[in-house]
C-alpha positions, 0 to 999 in steps of 0.5 A, spaced: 479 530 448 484 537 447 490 537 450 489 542 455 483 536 458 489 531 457 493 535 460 489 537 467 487 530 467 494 528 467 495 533 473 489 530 477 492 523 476 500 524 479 495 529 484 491 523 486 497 518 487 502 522 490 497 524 496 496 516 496 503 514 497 503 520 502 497 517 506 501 510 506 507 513 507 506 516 514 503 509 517 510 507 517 511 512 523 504 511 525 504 503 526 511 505 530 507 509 535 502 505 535 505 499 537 509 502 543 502 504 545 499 499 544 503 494 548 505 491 542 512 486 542 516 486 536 514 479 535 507 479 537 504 477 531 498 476 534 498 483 536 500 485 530 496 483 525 490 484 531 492 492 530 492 491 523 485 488 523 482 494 526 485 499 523 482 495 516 476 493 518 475 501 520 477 504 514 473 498 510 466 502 515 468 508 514 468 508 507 461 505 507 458 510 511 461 515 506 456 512 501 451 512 504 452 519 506 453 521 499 446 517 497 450 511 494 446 504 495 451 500 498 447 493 499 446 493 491 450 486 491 448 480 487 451 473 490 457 473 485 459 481 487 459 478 495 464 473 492 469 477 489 469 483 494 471 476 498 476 474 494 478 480 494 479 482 501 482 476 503 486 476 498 490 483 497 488 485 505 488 478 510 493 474 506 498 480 504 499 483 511 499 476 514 506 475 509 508 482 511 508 481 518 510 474 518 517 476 513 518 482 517 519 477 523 525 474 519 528 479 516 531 486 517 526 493 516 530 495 510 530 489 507 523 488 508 522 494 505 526 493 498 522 487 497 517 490 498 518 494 493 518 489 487 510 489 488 511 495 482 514 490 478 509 484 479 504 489 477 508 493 472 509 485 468 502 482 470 499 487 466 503 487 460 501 480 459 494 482 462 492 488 458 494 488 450 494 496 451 498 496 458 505 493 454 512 494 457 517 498 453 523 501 454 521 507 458 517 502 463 523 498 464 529 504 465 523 507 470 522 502 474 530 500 474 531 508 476 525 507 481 528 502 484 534 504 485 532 509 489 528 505 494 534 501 495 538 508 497 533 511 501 534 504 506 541 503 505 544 505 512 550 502 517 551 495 514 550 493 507 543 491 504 545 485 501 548 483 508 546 476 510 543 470 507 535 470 503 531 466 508 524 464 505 520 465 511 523 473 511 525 475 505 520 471 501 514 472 505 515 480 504 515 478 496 509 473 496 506 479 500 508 484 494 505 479 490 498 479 493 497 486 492 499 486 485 494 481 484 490 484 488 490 491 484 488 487 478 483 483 481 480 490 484 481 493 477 477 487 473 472 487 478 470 494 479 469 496 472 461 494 472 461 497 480 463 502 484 470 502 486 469 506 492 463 501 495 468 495 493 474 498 497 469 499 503 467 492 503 474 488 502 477 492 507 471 491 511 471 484 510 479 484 510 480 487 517 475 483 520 479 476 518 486 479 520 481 481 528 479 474 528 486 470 526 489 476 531 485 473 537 487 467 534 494 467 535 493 470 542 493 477 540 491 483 545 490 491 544 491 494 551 492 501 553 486 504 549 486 511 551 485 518 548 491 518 544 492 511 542 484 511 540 486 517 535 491 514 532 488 508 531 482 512 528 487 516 523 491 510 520 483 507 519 481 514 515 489 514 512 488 507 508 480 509 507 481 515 503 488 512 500 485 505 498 478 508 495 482 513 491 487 508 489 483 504 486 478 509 483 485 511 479 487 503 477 479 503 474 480 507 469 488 508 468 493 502 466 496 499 472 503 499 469 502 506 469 500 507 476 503 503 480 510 506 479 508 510 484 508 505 489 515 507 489 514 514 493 511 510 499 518 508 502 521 516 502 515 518 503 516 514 510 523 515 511 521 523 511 516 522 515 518 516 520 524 522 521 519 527 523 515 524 526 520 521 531 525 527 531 530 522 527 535 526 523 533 528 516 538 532 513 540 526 510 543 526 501 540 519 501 534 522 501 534 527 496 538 522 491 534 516 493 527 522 491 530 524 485 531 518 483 523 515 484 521 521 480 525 520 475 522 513 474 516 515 475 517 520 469 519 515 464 514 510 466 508 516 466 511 518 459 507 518 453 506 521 447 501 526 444 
């Protein structure tokens, strides 16, 4: 390939990722909004992971019927490919959000968002141990330090971030949660290799969201208040992580995930600048600009190759 190819492809890759991290971005607002019409209480878990449950399941059947639109066989699974799209529901759609919303219960948003944001180092070091080409080195590890230091500023506000004492039930389910979709990525990556990564996406979403929908009902989750709006926002988040998930892992199919994972690291400014749109909060504010500097930084090093 000529450098001109590389160099494109290059460019597609960052174009890609950066509109993933966009997509996933705005649903830190979208789930704000959607909470408040929904009816749905700060600590209304069954609610939560309800609202979540949809949101996944319509996204899984919004992909699949994409396919069957563009002529893909989406029913060509043997027993063994049934099973590990299950797994991989389960594990990276139903277990993660259930940590995630669980921890956020017991801790801060800005904490919460921190150790969230170790999901790139657990996928950055499993895939050194995991893939014989995707080995740490220097510019990973300054990358990913870099990165994560601007997650860390974009979330500082009045009180310190290290306020408070760890609780495993808050902070350490938020980085069980990170754990799940880095192990997830993997898996994802490992078991669409010899299938369609979009039909794979379409299913464990589909599958994932249905558990979340179950387990909400449950926990005595409701969703009232289905009206033009609510319905329509439901709907975008559902095609924001349609689209977002599909292509992401139509990217770590075929790139290293070490390489793309860091720019996980975008998703909280993402969501800090559109959280701050979106809800009329104030923007202007030097942490973002440091704190987008800083991911971007990270990014570059760790996406840093030699000819």
């Amino acid at each position: 390939m000529d450098k001109n190819k590389i160099y494109t492809n290059r460019i597609n890759i960052i174009i890609i990722a950066i509109v993933c991290t966009f997509l996933w971005g705005s649903a830190f607002p979208a789930v704000k909004v959607g909470y408040e019409i929904f009816n749905i209480g700060s600590n209304d878990i069954g609610g939560k992971l309800l609202f979540a449950g949809y949101r996944f399941f319509l996204a899984g059947v919004f992909v699949l019927i994409l396919q069957i639109v563009m002529n893909q066989n989406i029913f060509n699974l043997t027993i063994k490919d049934i099973k590990e799209i299950s797994v991989l529901g389960f594990g990276q759609t139903t277990l993660q959000y259930i940590f995630f919303y669980l921890g956020m219960t017991y801790t801060t948003g800005v904490r919460g968002s921190i150790m969230n944001g170790t999901s790139t180092f657990f996928s950055i070091l499993l895939a050194h141990y995991i893939y014989a080409n995707d080995k740490l080195n220097f510019n990973k590890i300054i990358g990913c330090i870099v990165g994560f230091l601007g997650v860390i500023i974009v979330n500082l506000g009045g009180t310190s971030v290290l306020e408070g004492s760890f609780s495993f039930k808050g902070e350490g389910f938020i980085i069980i949660a990170a754990l799940m979709l880095s192990i997830g990525s993997l898996y994802s990556k490992k078991i669409s290799q010899n299938k369609d990564a979009y039909t794979v996406t379409g299913y464990q979403l589909a599958i994932g969201g249905l558990l979340l929908i179950i387990i909400g009902y449950i926990l005595g989750g409701k969703l009232t208040n289905f009206t033009f709006k609510s319905t329509t926002l439901l709907i975008y988040m559902a095609l924001l992580s349609s689209v977002a998930f599909a292509l992401w892992s139509q990217l770590l199919k075929y790139n290293k995930v070490g390489v793309i994972s860091v720019f996980n690291f975008l998703i909280p400014v993402f969501g800090t600048i559109l959280s701050a749109i979106i809800l009329k909060e104030n923007i202007f504010d030097v942490k973002i600009l440091i704190a987008l500097l800083l991911v971007c930084t990270g990014i570059y090093l760790v996406y840093k190759r030699k000819e």
